[in-house]
Gaussian input, Z-matrix of N, CA and C with variables (Angstrom, degrees):
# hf/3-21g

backbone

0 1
 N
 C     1     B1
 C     2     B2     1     A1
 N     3     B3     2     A2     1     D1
 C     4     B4     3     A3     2     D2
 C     5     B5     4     A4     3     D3
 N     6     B6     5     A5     4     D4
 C     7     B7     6     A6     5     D5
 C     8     B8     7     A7     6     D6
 N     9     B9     8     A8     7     D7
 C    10    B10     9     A9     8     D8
 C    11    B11    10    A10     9     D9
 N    12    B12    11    A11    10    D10
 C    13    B13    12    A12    11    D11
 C    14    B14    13    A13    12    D12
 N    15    B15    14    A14    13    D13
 C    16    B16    15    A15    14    D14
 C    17    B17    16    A16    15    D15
 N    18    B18    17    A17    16    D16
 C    19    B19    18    A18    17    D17
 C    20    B20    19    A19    18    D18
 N    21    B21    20    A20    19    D19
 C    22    B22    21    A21    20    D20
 C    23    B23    22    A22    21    D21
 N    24    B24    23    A23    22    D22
 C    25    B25    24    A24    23    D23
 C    26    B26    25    A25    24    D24
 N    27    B27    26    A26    25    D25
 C    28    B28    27    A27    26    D26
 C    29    B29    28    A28    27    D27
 N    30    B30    29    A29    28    D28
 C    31    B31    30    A30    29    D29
 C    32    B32    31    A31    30    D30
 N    33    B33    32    A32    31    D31
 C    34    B34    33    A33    32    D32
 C    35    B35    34    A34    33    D33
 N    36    B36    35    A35    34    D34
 C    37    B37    36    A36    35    D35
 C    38    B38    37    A37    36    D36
 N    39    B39    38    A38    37    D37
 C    40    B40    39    A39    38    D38
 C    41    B41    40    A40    39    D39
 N    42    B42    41    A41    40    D40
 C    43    B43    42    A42    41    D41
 C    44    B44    43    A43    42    D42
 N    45    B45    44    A44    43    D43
 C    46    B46    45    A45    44    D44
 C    47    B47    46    A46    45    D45
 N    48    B48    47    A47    46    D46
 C    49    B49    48    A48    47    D47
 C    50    B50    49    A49    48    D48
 N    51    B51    50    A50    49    D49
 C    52    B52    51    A51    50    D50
 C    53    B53    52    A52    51    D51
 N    54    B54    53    A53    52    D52
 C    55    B55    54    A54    53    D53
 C    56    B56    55    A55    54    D54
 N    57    B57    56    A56    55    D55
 C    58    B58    57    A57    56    D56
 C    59    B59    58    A58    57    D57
 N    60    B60    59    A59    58    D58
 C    61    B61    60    A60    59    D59
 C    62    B62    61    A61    60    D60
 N    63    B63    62    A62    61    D61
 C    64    B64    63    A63    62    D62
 C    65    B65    64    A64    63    D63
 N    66    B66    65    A65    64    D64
 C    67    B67    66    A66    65    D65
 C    68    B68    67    A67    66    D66
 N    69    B69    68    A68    67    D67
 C    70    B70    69    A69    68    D68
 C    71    B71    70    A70    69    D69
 N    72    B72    71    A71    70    D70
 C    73    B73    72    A72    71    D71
 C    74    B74    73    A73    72    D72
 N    75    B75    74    A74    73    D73
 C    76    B76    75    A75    74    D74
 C    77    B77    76    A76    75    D75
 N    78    B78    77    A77    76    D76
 C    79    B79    78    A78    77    D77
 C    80    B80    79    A79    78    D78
 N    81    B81    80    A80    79    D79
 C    82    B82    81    A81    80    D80
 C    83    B83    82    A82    81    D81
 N    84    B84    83    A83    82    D82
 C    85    B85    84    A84    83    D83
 C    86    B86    85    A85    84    D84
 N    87    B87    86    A86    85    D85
 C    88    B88    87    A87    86    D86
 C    89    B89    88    A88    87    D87
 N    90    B90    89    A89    88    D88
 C    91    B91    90    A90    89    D89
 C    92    B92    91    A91    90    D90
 N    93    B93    92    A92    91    D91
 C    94    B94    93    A93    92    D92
 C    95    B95    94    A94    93    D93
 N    96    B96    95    A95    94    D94
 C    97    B97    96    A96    95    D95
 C    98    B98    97    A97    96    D96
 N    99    B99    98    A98    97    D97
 C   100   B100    99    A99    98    D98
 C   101   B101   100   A100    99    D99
 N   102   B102   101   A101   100   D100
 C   103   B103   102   A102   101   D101
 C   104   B104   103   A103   102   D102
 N   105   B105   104   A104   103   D103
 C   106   B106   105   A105   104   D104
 C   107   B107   106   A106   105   D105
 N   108   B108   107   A107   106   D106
 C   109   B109   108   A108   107   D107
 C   110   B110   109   A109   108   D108
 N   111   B111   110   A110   109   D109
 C   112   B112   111   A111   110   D110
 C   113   B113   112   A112   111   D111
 N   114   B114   113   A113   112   D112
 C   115   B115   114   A114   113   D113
 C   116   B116   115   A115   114   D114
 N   117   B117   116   A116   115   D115
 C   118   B118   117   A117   116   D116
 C   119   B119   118   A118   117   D117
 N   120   B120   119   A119   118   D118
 C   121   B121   120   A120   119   D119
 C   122   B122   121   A121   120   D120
 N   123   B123   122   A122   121   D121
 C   124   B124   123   A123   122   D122
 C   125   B125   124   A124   123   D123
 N   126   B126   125   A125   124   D124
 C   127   B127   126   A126   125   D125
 C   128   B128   127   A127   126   D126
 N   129   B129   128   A128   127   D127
 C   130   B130   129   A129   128   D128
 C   131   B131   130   A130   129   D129
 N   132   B132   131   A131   130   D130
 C   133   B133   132   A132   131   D131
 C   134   B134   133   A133   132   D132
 N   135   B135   134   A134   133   D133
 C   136   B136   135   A135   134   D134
 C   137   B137   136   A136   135   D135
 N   138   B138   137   A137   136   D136
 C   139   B139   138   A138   137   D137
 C   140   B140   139   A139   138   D138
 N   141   B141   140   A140   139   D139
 C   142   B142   141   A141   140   D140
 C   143   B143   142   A142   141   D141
 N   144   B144   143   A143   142   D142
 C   145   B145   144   A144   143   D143
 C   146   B146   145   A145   144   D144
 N   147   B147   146   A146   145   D145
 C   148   B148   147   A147   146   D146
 C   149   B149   148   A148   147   D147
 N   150   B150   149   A149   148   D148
 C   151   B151   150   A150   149   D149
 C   152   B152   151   A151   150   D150
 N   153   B153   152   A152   151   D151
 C   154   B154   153   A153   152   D152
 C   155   B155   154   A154   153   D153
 N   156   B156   155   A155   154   D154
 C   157   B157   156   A156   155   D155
 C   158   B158   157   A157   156   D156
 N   159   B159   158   A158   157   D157
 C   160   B160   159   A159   158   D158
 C   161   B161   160   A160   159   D159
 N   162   B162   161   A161   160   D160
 C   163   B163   162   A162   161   D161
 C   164   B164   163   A163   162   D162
 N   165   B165   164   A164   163   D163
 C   166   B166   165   A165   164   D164
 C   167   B167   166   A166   165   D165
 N   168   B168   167   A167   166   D166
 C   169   B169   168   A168   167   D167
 C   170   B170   169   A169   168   D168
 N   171   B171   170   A170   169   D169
 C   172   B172   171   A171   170   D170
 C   173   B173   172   A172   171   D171
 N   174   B174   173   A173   172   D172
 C   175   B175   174   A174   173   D173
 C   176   B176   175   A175   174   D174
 N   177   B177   176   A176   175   D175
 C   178   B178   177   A177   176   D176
 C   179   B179   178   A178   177   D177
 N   180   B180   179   A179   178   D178
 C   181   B181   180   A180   179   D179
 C   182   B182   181   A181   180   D180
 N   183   B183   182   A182   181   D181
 C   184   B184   183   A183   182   D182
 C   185   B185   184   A184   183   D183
 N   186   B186   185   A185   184   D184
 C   187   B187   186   A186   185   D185
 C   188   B188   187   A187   186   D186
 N   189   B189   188   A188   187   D187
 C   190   B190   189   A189   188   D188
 C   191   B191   190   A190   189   D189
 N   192   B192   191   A191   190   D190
 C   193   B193   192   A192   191   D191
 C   194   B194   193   A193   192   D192
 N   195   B195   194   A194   193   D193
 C   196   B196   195   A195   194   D194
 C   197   B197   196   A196   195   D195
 N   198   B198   197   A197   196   D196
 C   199   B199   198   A198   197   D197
 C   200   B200   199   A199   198   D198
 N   201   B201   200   A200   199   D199
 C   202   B202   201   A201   200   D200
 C   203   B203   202   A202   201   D201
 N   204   B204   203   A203   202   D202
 C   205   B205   204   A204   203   D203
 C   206   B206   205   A205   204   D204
 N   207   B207   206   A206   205   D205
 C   208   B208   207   A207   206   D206
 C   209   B209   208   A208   207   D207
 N   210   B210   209   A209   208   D208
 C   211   B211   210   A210   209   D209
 C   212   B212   211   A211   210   D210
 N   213   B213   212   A212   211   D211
 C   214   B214   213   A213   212   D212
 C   215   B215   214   A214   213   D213
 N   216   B216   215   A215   214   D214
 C   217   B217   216   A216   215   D215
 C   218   B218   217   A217   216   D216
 N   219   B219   218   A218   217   D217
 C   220   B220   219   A219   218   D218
 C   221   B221   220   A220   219   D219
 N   222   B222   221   A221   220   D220
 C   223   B223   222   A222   221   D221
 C   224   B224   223   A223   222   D222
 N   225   B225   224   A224   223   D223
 C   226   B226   225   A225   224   D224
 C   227   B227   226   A226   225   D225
 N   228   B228   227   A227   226   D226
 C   229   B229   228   A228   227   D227
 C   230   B230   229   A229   228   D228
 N   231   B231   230   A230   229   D229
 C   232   B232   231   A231   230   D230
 C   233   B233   232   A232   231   D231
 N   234   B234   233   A233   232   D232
 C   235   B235   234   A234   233   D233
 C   236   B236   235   A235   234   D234
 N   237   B237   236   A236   235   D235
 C   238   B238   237   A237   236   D236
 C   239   B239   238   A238   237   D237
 N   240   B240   239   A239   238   D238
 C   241   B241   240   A240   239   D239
 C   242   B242   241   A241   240   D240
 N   243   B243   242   A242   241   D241
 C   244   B244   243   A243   242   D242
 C   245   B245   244   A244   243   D243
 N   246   B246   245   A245   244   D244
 C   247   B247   246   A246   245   D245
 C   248   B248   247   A247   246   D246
 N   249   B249   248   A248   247   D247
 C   250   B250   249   A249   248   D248
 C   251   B251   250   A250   249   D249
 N   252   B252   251   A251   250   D250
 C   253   B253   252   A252   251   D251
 C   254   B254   253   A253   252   D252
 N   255   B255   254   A254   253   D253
 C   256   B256   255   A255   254   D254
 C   257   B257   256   A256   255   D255
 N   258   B258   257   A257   256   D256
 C   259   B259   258   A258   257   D257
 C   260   B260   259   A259   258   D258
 N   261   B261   260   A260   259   D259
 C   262   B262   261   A261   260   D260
 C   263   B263   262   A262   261   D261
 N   264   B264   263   A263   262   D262
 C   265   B265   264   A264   263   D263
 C   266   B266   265   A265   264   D264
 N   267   B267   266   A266   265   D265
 C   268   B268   267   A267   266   D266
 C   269   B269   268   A268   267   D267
 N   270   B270   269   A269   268   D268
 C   271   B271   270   A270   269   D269
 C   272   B272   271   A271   270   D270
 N   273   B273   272   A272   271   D271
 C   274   B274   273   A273   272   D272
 C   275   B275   274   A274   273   D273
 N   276   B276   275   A275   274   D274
 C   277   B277   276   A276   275   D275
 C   278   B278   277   A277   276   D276
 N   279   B279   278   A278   277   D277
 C   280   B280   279   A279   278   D278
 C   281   B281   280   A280   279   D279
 N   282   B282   281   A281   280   D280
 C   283   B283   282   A282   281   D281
 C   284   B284   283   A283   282   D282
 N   285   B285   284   A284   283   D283
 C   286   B286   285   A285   284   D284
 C   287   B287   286   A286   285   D285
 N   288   B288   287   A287   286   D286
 C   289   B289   288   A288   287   D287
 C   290   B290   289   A289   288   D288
 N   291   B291   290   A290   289   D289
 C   292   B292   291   A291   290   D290
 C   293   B293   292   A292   291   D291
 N   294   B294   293   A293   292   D292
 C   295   B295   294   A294   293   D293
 C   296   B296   295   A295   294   D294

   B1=1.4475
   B2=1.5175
   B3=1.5012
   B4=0.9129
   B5=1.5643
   B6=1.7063
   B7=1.9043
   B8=1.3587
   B9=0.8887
   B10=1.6402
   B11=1.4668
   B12=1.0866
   B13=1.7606
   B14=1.7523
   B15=1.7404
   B16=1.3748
   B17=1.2933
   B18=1.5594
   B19=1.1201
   B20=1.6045
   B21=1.5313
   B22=1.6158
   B23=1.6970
   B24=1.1949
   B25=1.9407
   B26=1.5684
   B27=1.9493
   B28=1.6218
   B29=1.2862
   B30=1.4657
   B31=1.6268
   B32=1.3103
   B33=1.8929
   B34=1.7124
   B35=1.4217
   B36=1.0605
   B37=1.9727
   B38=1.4843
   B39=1.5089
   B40=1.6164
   B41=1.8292
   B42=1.8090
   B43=1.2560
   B44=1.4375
   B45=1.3050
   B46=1.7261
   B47=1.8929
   B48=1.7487
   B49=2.0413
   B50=1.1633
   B51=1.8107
   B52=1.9204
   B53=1.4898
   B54=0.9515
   B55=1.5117
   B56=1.6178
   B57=0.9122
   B58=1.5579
   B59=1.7870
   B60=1.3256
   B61=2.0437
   B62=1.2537
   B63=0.9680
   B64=1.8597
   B65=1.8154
   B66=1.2497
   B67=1.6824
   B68=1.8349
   B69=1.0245
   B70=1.9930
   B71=1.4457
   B72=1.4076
   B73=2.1835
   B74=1.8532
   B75=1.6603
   B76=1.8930
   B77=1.4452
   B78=1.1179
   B79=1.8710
   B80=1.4765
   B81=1.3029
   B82=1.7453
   B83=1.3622
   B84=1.6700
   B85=1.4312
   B86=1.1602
   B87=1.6767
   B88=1.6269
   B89=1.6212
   B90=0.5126
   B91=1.8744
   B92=1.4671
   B93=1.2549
   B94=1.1699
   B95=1.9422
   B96=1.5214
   B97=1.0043
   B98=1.5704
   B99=1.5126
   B100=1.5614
   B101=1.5237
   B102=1.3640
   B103=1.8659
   B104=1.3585
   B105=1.5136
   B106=1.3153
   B107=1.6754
   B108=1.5771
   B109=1.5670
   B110=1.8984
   B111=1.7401
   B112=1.5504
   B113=2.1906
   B114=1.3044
   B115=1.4052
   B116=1.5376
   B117=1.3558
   B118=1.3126
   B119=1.7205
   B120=1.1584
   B121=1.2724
   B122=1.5806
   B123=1.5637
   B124=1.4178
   B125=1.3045
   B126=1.3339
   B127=1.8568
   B128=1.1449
   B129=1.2029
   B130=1.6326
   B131=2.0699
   B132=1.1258
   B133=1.8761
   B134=1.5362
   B135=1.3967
   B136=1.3689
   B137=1.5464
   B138=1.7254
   B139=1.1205
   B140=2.1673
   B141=1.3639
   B142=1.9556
   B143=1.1746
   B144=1.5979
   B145=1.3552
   B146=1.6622
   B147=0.7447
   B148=1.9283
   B149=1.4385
   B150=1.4091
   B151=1.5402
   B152=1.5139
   B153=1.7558
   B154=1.3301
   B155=1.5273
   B156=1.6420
   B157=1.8760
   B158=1.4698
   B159=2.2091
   B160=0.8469
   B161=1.8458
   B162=0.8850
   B163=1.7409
   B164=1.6926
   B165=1.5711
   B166=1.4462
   B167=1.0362
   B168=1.8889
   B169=1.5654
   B170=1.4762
   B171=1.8505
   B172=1.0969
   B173=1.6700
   B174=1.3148
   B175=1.3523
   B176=1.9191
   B177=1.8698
   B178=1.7527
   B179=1.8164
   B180=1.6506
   B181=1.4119
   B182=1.3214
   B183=1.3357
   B184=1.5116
   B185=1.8323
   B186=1.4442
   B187=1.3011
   B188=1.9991
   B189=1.1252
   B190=1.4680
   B191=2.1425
   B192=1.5465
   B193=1.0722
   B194=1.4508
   B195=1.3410
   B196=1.5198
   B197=1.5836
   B198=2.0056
   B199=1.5759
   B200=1.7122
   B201=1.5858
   B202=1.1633
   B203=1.6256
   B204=1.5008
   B205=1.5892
   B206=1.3699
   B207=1.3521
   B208=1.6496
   B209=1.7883
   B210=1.7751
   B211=1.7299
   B212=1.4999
   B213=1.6495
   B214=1.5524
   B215=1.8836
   B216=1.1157
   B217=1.0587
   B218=1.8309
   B219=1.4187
   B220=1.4947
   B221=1.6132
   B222=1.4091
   B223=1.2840
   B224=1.9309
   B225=1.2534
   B226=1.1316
   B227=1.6652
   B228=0.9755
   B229=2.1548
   B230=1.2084
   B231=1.2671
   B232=1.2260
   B233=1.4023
   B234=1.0736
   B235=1.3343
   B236=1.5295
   B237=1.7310
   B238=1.7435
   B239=1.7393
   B240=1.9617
   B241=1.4017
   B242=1.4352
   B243=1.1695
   B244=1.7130
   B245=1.5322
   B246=1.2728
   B247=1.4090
   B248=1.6497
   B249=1.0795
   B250=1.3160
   B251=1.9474
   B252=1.1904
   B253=1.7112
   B254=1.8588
   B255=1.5114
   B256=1.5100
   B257=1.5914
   B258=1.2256
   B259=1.9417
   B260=1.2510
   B261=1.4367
   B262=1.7799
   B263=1.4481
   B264=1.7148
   B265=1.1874
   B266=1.5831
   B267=1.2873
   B268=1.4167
   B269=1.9874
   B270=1.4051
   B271=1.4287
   B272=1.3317
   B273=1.2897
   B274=1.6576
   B275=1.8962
   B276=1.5902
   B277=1.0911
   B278=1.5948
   B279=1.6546
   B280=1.2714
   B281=1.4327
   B282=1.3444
   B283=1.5607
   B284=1.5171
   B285=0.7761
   B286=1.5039
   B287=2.0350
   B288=1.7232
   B289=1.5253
   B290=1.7757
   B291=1.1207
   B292=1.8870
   B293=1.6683
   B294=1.5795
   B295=1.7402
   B296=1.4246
   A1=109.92
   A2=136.06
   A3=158.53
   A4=100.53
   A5=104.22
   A6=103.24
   A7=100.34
   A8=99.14
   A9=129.61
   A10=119.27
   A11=126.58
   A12=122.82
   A13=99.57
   A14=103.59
   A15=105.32
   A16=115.77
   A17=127.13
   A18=115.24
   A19=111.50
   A20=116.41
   A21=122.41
   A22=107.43
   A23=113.23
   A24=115.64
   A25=75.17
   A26=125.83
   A27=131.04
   A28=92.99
   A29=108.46
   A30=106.65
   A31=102.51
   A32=97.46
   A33=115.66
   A34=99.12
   A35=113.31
   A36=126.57
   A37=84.78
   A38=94.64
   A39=114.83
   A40=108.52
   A41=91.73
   A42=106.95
   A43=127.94
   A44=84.87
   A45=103.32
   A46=86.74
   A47=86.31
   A48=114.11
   A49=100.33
   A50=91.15
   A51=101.11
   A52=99.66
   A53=137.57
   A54=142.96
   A55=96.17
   A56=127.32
   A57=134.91
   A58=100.43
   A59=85.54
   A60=105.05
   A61=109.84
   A62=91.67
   A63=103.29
   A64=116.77
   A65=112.07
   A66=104.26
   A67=79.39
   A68=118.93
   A69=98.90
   A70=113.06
   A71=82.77
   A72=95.79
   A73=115.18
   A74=91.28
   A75=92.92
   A76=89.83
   A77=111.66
   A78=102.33
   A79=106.63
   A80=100.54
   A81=110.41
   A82=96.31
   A83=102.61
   A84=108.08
   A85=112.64
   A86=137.35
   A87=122.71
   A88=88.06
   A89=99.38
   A90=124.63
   A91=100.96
   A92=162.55
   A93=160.70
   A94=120.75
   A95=136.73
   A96=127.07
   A97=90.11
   A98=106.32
   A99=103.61
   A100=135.20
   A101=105.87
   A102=109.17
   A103=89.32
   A104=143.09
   A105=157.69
   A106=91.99
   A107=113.17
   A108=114.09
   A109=82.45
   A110=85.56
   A111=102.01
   A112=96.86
   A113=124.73
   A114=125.60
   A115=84.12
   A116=138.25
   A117=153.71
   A118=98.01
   A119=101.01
   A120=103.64
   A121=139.84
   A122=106.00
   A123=103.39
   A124=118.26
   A125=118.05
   A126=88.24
   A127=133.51
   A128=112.87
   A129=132.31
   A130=95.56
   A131=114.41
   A132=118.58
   A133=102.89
   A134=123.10
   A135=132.88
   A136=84.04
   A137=132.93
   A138=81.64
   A139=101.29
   A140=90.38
   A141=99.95
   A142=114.44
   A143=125.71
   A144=148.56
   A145=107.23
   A146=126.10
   A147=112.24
   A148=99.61
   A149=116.65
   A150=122.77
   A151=129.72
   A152=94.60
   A153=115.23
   A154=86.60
   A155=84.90
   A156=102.47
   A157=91.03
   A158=112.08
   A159=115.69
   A160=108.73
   A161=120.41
   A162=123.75
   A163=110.38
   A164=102.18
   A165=106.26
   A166=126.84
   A167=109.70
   A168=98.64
   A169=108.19
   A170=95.24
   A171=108.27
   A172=104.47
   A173=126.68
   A174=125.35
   A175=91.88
   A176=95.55
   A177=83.46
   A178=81.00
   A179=94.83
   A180=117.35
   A181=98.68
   A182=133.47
   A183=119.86
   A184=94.62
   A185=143.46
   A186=141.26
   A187=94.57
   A188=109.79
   A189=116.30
   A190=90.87
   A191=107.54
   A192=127.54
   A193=96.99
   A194=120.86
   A195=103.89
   A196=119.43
   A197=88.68
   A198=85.53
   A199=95.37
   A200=96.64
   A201=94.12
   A202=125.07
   A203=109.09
   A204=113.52
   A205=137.58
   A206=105.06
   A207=116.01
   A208=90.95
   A209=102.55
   A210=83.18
   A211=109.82
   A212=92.19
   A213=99.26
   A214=124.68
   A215=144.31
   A216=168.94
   A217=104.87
   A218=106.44
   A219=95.97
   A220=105.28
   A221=123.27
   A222=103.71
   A223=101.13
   A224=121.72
   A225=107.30
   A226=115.52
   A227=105.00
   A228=107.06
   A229=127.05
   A230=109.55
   A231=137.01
   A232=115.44
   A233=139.88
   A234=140.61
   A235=121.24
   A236=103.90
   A237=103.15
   A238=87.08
   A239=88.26
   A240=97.65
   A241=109.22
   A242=127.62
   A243=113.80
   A244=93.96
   A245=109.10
   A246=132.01
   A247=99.72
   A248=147.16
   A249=132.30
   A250=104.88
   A251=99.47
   A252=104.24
   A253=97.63
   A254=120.00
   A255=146.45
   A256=96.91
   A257=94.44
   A258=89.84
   A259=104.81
   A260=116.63
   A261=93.99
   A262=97.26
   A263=122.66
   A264=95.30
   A265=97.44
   A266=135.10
   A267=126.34
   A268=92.42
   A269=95.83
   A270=102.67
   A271=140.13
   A272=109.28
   A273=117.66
   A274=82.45
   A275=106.88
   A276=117.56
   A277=104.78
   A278=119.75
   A279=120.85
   A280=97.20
   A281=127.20
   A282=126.54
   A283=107.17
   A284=143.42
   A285=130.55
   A286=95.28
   A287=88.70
   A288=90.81
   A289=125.21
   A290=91.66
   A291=106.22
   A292=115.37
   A293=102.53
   A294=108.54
   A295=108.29
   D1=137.75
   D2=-169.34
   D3=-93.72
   D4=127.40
   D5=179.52
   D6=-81.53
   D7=123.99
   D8=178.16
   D9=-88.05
   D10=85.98
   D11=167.10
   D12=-60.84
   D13=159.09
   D14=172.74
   D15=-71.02
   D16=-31.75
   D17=-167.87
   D18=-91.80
   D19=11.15
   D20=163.24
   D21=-93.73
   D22=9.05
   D23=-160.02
   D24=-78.46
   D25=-75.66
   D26=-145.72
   D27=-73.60
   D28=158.53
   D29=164.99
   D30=-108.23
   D31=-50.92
   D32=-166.39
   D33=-136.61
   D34=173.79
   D35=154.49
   D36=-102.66
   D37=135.26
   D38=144.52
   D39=-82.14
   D40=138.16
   D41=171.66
   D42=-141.93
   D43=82.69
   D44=-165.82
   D45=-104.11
   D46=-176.40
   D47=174.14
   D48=-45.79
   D49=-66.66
   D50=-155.55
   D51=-66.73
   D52=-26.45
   D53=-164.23
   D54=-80.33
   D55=-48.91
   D56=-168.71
   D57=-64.37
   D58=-50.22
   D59=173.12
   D60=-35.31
   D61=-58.52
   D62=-169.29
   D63=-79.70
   D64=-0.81
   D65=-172.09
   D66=-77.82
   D67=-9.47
   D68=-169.66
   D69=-70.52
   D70=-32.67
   D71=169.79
   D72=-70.76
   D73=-24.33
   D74=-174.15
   D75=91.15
   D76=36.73
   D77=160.53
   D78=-120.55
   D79=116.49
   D80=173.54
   D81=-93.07
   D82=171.24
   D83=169.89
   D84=-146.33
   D85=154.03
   D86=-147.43
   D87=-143.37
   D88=168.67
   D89=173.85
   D90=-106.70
   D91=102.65
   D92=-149.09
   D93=-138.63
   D94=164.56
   D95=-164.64
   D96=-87.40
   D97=137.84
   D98=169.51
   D99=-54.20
   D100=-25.64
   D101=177.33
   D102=-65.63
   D103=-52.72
   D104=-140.22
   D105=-43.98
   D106=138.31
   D107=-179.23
   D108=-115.43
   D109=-179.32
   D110=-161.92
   D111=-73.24
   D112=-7.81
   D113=-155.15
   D114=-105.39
   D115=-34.78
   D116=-174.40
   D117=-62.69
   D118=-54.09
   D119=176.90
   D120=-60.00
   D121=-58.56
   D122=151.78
   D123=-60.96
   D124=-39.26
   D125=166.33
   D126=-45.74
   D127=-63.91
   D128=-179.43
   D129=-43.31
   D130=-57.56
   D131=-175.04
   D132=-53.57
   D133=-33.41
   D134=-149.14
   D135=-100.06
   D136=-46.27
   D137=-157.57
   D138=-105.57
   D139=4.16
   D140=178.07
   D141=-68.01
   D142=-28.50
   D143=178.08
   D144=-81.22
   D145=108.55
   D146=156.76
   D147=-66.17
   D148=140.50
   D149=149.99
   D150=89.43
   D151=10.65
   D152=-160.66
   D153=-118.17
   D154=143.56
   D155=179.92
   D156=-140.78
   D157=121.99
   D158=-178.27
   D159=-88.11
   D160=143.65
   D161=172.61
   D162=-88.62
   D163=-65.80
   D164=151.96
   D165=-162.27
   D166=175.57
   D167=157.72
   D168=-143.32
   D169=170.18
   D170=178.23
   D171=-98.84
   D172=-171.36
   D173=-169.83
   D174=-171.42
   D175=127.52
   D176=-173.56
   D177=-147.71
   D178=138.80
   D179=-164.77
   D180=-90.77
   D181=118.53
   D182=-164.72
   D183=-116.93
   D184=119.76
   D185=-157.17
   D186=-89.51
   D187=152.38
   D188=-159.35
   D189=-72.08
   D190=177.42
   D191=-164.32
   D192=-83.89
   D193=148.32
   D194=141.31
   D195=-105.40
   D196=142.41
   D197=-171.52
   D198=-117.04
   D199=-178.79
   D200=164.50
   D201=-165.93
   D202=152.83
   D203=-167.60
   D204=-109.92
   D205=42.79
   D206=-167.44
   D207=116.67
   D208=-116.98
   D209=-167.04
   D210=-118.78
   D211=14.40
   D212=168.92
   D213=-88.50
   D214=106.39
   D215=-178.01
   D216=-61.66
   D217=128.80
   D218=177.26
   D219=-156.21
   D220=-168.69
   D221=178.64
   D222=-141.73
   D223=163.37
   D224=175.22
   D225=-110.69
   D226=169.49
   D227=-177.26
   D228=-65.50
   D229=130.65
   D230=-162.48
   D231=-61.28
   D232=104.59
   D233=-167.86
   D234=-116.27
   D235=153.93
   D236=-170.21
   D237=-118.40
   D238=143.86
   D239=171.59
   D240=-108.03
   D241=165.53
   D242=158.27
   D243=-148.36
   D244=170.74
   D245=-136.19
   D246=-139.60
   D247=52.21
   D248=-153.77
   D249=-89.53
   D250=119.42
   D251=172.89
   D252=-89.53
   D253=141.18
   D254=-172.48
   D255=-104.48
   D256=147.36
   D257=173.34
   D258=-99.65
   D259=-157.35
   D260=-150.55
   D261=-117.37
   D262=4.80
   D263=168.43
   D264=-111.91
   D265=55.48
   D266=-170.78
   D267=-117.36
   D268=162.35
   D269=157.35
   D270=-52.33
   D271=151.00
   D272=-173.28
   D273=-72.16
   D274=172.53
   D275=159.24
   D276=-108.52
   D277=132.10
   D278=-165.17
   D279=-63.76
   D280=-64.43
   D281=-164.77
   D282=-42.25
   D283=31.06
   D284=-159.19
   D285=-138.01
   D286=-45.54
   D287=-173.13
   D288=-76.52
   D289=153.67
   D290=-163.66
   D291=59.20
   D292=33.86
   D293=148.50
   D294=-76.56

């Protein structure tokens, strides 16, 4: 396992439909470092956020694409998503608001 500071856990917010869908529930969703475990995570949300109380999360290993460039074949990097649900009396996360 790789030592993990909190502020190396997020990379990005995903900002997709379904992702947008879901902030009504208080579920954000992050692009995250792959060693990163699900306790890594609410830390890192709990402590980058003021005012935010995580309930839970999920965490889903998505394996890279294959692409390709004429007749060479390759694949792209493997990336972790997580899913964090907020409880209901915690803070909005600012980045999220006036998408």
């Amino acid at each position: 396992m790789a030592d993990l500071k909190y502020y190396d856990v997020i990379l990005k917010p995903v900002i997709t439909e379904k992702s947008m869908a879901g902030m009504a529930d208080k579920k954000y969703t992050f692009l995250v470092h792959p060693d990163a475990t699900k306790s890594q995570v609410k830390e890192a949300v709990e402590k980058m956020f003021e005012g935010t109380r995580v309930q839970r999360v999920n965490t889903i290993n998505m394996d890279g694409k294959k692409k390709r460039r004429g007749m060479i074949v390759g694949r792209t990097a493997k990336t972790k998503k997580a899913i964090v649900q907020l409880t209901a009396d915690s803070k909005e996360i600012e980045i999220f608001t006036g998408l």
